[in-house]
PQR file of N, CA, C, O and H, with PARSE charges and radii, in Angstrom:
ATOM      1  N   UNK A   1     -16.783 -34.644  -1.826 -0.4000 1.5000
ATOM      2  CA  UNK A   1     -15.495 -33.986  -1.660 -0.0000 2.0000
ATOM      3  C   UNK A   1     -15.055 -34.127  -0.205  0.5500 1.7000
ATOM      4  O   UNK A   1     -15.780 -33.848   0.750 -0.5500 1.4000
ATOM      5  N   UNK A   2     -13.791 -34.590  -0.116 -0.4000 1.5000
ATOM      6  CA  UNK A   2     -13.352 -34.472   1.327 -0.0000 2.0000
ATOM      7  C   UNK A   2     -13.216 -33.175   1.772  0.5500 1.7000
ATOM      8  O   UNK A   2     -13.087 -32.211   1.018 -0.5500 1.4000
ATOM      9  H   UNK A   2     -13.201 -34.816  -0.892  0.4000 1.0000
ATOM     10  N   UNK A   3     -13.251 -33.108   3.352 -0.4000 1.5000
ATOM     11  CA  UNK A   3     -12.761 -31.849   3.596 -0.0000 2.0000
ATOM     12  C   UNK A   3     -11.577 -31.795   3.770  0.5500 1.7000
ATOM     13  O   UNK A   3     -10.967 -32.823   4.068 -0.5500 1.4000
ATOM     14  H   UNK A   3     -13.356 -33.891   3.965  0.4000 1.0000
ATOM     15  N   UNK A   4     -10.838 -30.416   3.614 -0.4000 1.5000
ATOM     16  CA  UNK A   4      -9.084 -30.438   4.113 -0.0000 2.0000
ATOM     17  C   UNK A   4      -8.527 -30.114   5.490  0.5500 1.7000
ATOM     18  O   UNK A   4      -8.923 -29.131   6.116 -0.5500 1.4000
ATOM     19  H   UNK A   4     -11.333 -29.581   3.372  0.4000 1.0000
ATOM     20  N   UNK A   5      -8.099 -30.502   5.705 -0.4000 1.5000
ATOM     21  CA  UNK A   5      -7.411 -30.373   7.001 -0.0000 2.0000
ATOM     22  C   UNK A   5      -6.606 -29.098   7.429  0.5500 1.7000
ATOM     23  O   UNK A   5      -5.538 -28.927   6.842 -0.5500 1.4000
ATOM     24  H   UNK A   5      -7.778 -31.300   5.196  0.4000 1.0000
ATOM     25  N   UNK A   6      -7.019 -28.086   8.475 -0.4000 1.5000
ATOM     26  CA  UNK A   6      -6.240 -27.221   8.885 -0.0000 2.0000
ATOM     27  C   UNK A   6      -4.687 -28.031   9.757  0.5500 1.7000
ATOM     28  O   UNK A   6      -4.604 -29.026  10.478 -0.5500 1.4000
ATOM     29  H   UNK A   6      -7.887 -28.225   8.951  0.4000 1.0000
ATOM     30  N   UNK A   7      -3.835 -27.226   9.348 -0.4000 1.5000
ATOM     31  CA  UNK A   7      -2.794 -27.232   9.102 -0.0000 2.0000
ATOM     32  C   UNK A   7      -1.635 -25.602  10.308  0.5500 1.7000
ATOM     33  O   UNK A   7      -1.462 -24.407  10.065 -0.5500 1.4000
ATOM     34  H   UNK A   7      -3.902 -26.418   8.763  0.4000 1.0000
ATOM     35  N   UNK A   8      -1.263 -26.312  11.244 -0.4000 1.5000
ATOM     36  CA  UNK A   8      -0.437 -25.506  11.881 -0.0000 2.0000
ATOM     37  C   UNK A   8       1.290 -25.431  11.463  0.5500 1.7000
ATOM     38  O   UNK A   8       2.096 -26.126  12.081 -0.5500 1.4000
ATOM     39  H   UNK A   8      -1.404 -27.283  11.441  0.4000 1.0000
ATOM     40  N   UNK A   9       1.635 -24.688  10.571 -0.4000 1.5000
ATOM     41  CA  UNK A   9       3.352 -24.780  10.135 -0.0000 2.0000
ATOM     42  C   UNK A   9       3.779 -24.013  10.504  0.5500 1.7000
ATOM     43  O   UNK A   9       3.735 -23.024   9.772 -0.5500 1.4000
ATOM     44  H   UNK A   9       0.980 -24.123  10.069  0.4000 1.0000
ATOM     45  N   UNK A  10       4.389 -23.868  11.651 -0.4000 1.5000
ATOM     46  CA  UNK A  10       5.750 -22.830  12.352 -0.0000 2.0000
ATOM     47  C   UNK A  10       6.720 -22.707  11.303  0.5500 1.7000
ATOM     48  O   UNK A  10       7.214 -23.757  10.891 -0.5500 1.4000
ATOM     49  H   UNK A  10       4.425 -24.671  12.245  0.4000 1.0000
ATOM     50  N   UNK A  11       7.140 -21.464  10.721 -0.4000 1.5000
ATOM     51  CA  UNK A  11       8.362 -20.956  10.174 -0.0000 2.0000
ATOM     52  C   UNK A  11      10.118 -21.647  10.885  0.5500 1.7000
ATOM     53  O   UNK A  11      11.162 -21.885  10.277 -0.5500 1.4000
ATOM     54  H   UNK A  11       6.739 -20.611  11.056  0.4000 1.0000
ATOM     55  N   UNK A  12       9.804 -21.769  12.226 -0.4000 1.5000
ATOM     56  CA  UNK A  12      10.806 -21.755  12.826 -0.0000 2.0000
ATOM     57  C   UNK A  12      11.752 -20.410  12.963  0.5500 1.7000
ATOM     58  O   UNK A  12      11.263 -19.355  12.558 -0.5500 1.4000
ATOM     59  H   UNK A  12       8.956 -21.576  12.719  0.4000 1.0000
ATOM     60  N   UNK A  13      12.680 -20.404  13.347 -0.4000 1.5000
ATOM     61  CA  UNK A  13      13.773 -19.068  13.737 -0.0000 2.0000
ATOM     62  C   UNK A  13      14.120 -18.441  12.672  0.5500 1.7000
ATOM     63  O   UNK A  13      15.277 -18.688  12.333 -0.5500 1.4000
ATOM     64  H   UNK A  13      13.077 -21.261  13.676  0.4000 1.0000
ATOM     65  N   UNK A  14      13.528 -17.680  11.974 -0.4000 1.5000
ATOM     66  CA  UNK A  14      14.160 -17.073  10.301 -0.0000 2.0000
ATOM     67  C   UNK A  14      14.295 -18.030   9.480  0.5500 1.7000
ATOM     68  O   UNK A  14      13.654 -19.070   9.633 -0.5500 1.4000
ATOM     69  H   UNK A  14      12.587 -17.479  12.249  0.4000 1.0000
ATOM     70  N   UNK A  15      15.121 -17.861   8.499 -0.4000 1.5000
ATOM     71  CA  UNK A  15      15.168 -19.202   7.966 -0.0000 2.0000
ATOM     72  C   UNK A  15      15.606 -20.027   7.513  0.5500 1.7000
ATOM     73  O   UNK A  15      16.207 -20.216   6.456 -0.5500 1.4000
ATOM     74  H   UNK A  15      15.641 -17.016   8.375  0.4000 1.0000
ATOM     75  N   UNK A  16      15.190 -20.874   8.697 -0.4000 1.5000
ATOM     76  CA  UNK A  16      15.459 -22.254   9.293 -0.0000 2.0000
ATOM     77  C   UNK A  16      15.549 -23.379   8.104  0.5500 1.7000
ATOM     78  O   UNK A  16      16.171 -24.441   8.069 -0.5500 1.4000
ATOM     79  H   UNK A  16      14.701 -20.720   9.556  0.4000 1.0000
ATOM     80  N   UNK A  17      15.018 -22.987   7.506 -0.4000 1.5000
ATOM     81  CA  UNK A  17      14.579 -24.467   5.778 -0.0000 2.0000
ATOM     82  C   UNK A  17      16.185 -24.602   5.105  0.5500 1.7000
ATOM     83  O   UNK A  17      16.668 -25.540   4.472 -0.5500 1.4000
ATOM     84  H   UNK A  17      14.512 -22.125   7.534  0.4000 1.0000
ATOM     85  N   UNK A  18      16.857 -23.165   5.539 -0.4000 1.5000
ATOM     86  CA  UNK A  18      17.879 -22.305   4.600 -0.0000 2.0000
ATOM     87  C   UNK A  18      19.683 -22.815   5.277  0.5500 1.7000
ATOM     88  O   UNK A  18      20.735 -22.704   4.648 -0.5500 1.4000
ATOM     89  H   UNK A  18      16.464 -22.402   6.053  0.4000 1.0000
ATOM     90  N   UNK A  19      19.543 -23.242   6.393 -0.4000 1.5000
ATOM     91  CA  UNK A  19      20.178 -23.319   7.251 -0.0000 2.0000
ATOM     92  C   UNK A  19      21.184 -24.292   7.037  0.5500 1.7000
ATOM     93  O   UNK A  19      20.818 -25.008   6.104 -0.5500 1.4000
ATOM     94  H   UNK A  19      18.688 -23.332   6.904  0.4000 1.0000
ATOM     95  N   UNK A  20      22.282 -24.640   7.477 -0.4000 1.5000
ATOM     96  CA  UNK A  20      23.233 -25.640   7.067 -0.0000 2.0000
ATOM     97  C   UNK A  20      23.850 -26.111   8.764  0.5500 1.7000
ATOM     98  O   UNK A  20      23.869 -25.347   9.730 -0.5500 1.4000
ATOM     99  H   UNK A  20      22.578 -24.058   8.234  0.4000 1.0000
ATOM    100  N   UNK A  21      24.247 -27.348   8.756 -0.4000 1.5000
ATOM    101  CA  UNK A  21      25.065 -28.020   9.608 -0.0000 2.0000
ATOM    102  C   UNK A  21      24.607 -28.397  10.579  0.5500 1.7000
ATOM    103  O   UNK A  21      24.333 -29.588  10.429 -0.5500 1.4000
ATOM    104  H   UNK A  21      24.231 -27.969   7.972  0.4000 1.0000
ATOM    105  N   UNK A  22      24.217 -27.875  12.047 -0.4000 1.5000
ATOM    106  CA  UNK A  22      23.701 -28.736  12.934 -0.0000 2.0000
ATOM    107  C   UNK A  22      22.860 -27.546  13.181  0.5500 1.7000
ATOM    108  O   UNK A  22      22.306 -27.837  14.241 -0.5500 1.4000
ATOM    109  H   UNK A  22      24.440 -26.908  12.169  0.4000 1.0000
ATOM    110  N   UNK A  23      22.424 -26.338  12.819 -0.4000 1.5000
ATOM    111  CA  UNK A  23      21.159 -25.925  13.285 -0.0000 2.0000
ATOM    112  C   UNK A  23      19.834 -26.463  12.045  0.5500 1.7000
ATOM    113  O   UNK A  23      18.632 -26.630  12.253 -0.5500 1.4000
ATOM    114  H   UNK A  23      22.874 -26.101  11.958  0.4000 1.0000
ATOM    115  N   UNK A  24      20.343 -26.572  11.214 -0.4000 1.5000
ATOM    116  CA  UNK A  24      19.569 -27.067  10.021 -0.0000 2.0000
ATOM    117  C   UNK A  24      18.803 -29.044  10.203  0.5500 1.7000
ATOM    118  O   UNK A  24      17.907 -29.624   9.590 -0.5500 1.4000
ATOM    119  H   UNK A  24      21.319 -26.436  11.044  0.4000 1.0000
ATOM    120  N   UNK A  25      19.595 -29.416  11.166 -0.4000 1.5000
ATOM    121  CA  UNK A  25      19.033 -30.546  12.156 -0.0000 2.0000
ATOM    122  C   UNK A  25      18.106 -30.487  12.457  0.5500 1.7000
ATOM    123  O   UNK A  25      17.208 -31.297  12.232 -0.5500 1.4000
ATOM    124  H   UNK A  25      20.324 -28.946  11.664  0.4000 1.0000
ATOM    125  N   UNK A  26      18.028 -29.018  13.354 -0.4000 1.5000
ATOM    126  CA  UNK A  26      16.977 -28.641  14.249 -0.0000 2.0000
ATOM    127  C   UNK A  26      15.315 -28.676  13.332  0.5500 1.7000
ATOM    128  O   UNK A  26      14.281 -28.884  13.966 -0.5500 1.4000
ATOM    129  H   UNK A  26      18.758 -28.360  13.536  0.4000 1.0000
ATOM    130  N   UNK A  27      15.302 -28.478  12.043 -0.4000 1.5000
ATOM    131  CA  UNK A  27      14.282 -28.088  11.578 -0.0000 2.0000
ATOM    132  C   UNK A  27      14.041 -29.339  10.405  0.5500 1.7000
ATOM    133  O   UNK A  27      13.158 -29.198   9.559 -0.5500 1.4000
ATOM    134  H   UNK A  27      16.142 -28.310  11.528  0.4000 1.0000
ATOM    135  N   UNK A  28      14.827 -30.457  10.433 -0.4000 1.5000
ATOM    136  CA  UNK A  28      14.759 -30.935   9.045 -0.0000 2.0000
ATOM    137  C   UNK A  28      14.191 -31.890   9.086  0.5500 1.7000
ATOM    138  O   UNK A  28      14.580 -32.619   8.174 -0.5500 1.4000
ATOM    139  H   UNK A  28      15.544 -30.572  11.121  0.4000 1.0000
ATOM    140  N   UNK A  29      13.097 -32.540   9.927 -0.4000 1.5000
ATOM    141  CA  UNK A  29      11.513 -33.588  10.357 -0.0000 2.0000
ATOM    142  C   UNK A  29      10.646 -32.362   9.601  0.5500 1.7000
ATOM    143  O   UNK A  29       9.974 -32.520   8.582 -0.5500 1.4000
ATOM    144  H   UNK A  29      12.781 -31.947  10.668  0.4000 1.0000
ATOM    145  N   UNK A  30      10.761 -31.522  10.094 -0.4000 1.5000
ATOM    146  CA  UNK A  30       9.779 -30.629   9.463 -0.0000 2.0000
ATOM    147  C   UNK A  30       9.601 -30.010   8.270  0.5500 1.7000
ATOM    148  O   UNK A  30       8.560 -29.628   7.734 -0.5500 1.4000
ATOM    149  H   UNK A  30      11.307 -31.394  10.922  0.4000 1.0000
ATOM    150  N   UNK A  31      11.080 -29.936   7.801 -0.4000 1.5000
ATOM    151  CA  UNK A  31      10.873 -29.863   6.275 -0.0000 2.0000
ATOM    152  C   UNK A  31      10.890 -30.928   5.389  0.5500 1.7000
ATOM    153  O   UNK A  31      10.517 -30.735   4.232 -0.5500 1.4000
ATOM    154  H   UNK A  31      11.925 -30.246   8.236  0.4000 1.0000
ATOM    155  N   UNK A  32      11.336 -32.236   5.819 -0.4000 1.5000
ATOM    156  CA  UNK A  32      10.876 -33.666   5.380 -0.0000 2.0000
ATOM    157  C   UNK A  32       9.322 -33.506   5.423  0.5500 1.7000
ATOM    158  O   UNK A  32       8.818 -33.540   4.300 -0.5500 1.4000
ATOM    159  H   UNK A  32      11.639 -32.393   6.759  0.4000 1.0000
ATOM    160  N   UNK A  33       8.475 -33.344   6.424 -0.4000 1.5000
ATOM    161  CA  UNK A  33       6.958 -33.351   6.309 -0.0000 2.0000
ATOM    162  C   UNK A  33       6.723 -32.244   5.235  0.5500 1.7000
ATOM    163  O   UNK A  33       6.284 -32.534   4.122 -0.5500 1.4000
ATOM    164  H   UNK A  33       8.885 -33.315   7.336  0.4000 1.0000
ATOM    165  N   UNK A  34       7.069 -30.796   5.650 -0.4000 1.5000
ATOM    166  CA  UNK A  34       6.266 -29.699   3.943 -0.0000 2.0000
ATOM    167  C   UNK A  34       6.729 -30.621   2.720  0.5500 1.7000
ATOM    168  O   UNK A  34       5.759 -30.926   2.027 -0.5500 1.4000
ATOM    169  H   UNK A  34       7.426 -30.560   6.554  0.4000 1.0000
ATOM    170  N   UNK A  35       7.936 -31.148   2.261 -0.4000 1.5000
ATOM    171  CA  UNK A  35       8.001 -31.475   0.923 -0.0000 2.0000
ATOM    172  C   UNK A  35       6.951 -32.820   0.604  0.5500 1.7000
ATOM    173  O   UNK A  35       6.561 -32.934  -0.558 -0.5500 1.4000
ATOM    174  H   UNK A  35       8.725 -30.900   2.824  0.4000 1.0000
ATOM    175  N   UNK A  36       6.648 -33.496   1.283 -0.4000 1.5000
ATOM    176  CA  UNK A  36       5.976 -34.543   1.329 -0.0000 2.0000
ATOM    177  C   UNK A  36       4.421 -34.434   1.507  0.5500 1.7000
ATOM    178  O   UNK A  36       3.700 -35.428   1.423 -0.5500 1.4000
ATOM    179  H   UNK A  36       6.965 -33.404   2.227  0.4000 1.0000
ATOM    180  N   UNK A  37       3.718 -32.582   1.875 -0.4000 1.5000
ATOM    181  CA  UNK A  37       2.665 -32.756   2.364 -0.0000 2.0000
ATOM    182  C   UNK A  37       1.434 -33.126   1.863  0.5500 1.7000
ATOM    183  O   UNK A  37       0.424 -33.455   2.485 -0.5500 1.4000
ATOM    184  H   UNK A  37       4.304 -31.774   1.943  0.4000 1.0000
ATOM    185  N   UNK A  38       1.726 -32.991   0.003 -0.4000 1.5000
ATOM    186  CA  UNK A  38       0.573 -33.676  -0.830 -0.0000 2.0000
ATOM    187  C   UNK A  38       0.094 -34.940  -0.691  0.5500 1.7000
ATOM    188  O   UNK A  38      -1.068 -35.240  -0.967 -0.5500 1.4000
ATOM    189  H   UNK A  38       2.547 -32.725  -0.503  0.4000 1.0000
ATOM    190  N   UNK A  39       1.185 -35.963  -0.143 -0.4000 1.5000
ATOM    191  CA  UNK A  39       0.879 -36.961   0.063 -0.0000 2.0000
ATOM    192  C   UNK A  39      -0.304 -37.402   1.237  0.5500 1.7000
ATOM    193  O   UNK A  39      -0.959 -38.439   1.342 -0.5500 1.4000
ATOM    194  H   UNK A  39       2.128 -35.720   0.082  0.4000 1.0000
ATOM    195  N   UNK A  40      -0.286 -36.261   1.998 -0.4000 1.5000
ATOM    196  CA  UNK A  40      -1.465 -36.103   3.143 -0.0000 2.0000
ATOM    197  C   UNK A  40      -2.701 -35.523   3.105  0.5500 1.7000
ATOM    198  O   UNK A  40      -3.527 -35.638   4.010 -0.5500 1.4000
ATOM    199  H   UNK A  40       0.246 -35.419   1.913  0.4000 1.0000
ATOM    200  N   UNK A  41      -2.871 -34.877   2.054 -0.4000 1.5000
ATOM    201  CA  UNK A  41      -4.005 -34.025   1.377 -0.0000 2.0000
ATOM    202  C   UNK A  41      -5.366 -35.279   1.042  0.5500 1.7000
ATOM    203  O   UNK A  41      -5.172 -36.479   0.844 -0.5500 1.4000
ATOM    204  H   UNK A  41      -2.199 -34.784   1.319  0.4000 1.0000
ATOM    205  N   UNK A  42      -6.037 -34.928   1.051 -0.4000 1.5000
ATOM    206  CA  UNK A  42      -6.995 -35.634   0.049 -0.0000 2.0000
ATOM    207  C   UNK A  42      -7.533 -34.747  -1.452  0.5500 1.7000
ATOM    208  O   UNK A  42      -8.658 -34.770  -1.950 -0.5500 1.4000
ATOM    209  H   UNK A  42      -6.194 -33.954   1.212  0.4000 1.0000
ATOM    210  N   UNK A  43      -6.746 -34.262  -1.761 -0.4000 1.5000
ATOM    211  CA  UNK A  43      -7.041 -33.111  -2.663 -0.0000 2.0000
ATOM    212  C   UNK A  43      -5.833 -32.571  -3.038  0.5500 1.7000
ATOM    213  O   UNK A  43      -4.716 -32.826  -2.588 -0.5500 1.4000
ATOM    214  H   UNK A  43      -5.831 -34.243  -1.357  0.4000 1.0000
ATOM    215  N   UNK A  44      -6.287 -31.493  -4.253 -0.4000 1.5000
ATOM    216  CA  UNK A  44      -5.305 -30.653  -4.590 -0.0000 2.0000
ATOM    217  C   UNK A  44      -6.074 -29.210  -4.331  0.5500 1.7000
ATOM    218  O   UNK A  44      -7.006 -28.786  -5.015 -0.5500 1.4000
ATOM    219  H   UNK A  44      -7.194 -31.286  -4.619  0.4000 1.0000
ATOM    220  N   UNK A  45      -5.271 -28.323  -2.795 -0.4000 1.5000
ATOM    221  CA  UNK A  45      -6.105 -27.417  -2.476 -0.0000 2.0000
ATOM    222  C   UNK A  45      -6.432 -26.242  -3.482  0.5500 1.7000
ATOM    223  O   UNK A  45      -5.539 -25.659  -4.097 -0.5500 1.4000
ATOM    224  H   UNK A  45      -4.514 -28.667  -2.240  0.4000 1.0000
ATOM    225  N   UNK A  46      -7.910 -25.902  -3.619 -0.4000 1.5000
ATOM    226  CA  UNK A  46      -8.137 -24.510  -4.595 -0.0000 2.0000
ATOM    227  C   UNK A  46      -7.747 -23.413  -3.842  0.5500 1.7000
ATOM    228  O   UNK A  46      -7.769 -22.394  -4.531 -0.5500 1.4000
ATOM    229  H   UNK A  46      -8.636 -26.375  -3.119  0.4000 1.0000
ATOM    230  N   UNK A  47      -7.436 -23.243  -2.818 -0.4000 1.5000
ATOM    231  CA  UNK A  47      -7.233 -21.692  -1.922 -0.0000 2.0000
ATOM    232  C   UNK A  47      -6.269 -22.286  -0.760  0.5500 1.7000
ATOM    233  O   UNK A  47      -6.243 -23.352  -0.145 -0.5500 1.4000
ATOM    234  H   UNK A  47      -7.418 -24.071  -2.258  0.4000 1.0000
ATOM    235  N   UNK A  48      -5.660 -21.361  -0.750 -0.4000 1.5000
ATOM    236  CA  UNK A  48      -4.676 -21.687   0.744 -0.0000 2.0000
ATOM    237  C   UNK A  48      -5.012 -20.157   1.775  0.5500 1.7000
ATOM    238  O   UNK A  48      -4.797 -18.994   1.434 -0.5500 1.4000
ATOM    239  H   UNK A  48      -5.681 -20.496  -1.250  0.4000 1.0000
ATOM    240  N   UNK A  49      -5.526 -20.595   2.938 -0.4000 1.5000
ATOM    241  CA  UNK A  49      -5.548 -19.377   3.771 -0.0000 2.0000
ATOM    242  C   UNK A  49      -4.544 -19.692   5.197  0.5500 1.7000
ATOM    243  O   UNK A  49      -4.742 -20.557   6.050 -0.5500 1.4000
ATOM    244  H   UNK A  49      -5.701 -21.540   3.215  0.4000 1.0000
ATOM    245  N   UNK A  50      -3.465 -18.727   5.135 -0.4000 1.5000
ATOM    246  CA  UNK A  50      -2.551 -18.292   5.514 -0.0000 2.0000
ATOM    247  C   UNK A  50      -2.857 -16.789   7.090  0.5500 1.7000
ATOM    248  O   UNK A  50      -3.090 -15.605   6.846 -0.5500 1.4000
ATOM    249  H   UNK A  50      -3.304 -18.024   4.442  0.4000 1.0000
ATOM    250  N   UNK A  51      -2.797 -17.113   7.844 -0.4000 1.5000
ATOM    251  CA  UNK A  51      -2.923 -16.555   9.269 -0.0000 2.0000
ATOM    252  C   UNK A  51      -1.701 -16.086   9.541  0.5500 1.7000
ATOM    253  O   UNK A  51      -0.889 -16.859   9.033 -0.5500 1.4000
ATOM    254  H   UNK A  51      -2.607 -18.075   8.042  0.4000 1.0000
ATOM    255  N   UNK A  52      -1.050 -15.010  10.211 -0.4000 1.5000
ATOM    256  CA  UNK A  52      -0.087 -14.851  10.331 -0.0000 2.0000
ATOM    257  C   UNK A  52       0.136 -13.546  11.552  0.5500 1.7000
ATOM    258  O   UNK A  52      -0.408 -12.480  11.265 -0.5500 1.4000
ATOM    259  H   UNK A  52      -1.709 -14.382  10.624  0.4000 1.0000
ATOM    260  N   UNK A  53       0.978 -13.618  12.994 -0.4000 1.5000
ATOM    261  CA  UNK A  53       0.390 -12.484  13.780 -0.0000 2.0000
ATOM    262  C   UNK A  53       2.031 -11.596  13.072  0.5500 1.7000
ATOM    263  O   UNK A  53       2.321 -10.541  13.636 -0.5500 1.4000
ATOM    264  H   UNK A  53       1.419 -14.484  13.227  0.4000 1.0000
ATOM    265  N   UNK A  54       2.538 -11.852  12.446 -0.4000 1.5000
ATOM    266  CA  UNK A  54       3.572 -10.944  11.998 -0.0000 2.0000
ATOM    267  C   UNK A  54       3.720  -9.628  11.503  0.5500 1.7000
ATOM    268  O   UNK A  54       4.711  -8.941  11.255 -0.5500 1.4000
ATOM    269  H   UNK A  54       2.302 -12.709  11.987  0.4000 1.0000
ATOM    270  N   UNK A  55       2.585  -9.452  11.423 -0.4000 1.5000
ATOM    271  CA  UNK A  55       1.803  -8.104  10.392 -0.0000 2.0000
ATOM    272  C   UNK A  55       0.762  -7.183  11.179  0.5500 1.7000
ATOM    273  O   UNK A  55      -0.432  -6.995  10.946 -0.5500 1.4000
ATOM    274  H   UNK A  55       1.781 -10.011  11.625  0.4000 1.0000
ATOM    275  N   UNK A  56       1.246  -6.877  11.771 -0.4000 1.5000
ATOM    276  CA  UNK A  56       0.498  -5.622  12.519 -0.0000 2.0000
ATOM    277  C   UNK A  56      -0.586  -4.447  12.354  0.5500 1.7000
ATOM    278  O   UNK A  56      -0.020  -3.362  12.224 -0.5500 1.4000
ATOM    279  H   UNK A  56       2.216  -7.029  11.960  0.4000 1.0000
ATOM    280  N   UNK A  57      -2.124  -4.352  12.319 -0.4000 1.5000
ATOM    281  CA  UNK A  57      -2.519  -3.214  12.171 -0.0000 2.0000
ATOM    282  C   UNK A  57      -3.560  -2.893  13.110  0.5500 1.7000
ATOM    283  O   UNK A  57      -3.914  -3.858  13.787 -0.5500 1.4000
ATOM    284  H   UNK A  57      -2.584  -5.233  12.424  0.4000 1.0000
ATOM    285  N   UNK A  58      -4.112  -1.877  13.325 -0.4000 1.5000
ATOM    286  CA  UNK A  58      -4.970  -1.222  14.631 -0.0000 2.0000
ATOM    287  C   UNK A  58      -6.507  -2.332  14.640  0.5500 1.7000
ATOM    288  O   UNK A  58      -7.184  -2.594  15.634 -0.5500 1.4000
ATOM    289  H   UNK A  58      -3.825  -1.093  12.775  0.4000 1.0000
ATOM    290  N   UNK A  59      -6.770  -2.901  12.997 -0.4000 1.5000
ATOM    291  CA  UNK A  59      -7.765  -3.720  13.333 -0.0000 2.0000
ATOM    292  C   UNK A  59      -7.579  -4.588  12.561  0.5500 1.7000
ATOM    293  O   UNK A  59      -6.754  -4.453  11.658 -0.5500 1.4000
ATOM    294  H   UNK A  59      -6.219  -2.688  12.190  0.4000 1.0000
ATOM    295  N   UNK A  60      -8.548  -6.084  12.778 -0.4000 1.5000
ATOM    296  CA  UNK A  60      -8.177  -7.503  11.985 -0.0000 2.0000
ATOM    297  C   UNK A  60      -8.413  -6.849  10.372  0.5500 1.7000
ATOM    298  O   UNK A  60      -9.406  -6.217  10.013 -0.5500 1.4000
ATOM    299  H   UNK A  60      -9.218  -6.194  13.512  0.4000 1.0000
ATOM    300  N   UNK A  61      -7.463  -7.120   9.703 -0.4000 1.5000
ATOM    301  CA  UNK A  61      -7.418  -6.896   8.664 -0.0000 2.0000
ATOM    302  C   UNK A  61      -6.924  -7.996   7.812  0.5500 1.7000
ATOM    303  O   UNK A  61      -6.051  -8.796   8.144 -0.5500 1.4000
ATOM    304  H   UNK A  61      -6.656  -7.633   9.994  0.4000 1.0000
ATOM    305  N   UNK A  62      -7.551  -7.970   6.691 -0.4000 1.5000
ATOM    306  CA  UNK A  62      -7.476  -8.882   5.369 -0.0000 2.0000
ATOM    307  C   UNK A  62      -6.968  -8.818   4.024  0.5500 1.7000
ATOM    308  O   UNK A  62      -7.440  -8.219   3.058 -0.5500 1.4000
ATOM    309  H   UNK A  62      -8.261  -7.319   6.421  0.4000 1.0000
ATOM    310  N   UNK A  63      -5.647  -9.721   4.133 -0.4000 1.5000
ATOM    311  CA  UNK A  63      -4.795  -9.056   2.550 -0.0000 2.0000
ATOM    312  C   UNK A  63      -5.202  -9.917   1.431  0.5500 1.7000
ATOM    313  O   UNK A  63      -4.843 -11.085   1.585 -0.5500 1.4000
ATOM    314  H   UNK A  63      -5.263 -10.208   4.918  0.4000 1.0000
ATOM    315  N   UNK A  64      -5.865  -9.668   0.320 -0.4000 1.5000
ATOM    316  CA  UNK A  64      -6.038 -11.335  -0.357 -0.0000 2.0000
ATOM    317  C   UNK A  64      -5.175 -10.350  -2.005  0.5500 1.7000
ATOM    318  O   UNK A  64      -5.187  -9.147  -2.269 -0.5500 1.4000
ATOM    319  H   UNK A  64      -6.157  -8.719   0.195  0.4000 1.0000
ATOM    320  N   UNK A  65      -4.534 -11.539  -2.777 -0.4000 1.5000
ATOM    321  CA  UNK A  65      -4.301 -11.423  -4.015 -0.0000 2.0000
ATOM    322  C   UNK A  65      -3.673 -12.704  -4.179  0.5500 1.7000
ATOM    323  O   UNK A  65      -3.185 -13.454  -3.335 -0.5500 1.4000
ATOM    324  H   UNK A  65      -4.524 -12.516  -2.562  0.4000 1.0000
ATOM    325  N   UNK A  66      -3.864 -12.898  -6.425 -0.4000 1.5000
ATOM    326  CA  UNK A  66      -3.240 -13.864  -6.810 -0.0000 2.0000
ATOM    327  C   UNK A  66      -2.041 -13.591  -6.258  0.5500 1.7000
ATOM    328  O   UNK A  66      -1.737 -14.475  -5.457 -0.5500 1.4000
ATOM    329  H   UNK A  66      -4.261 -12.288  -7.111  0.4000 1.0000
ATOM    330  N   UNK A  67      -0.960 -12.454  -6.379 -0.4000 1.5000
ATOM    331  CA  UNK A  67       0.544 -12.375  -6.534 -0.0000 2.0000
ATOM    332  C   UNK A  67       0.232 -11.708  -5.172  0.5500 1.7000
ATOM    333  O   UNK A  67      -0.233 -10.579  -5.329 -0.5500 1.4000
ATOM    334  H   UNK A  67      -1.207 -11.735  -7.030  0.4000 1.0000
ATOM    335  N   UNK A  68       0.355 -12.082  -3.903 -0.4000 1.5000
ATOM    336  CA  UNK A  68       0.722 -11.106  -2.765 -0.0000 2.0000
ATOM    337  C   UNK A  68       2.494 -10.803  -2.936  0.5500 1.7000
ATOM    338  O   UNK A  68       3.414 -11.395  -3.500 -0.5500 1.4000
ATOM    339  H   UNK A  68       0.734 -12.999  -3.776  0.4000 1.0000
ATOM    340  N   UNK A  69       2.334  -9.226  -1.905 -0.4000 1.5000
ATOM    341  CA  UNK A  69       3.477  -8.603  -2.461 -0.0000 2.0000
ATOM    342  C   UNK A  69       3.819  -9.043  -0.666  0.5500 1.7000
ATOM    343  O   UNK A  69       3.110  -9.529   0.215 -0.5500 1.4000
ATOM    344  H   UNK A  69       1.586  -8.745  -1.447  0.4000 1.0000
ATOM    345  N   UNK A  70       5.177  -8.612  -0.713 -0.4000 1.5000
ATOM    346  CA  UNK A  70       5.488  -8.906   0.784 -0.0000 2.0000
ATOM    347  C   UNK A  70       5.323  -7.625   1.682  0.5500 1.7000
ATOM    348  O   UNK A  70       5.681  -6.519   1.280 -0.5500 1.4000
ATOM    349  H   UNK A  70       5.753  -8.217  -1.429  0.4000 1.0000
ATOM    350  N   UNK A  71       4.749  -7.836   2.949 -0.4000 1.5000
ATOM    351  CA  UNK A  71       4.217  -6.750   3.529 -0.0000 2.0000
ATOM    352  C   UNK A  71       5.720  -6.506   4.520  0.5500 1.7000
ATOM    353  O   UNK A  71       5.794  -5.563   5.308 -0.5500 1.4000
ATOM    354  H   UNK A  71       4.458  -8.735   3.276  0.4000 1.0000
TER
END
């Protein structure tokens, strides 16, 4: 089995994916690469782990579910 590759994807400024006209420029190499990223995989991943400093609590804490809800 290969291993998979960690993976750094900036959101960009809100959202940016969503965007129209010339700020939607700004972000659209990068959403050309997410729609395309299977093609870079060696696999089809079983788990995706997702890091995120957006979510705030007094200690490292860990959210896991099939359906996460939005925090």
């Amino acid at each position: 089995m290969s291993r998979m590759p960690a993976l750094y994807i900036p959101h960009g400024g809100g959202p940016s994916f969503f965007m129209t006209g010339e700020r939607k420029q700004l972000f659209q190499q990068t959403e050309d690469f997410l729609r395309g990223i299977d093609q870079h995989l060696p696999a089809k991943p079983s788990a995706i782990l997702i890091v995120t400093a957006h979510w705030e609590a007094p200690v490292p804490t860990v959210s896991s579910s099939a359906a996460p809800p939005m925090v």
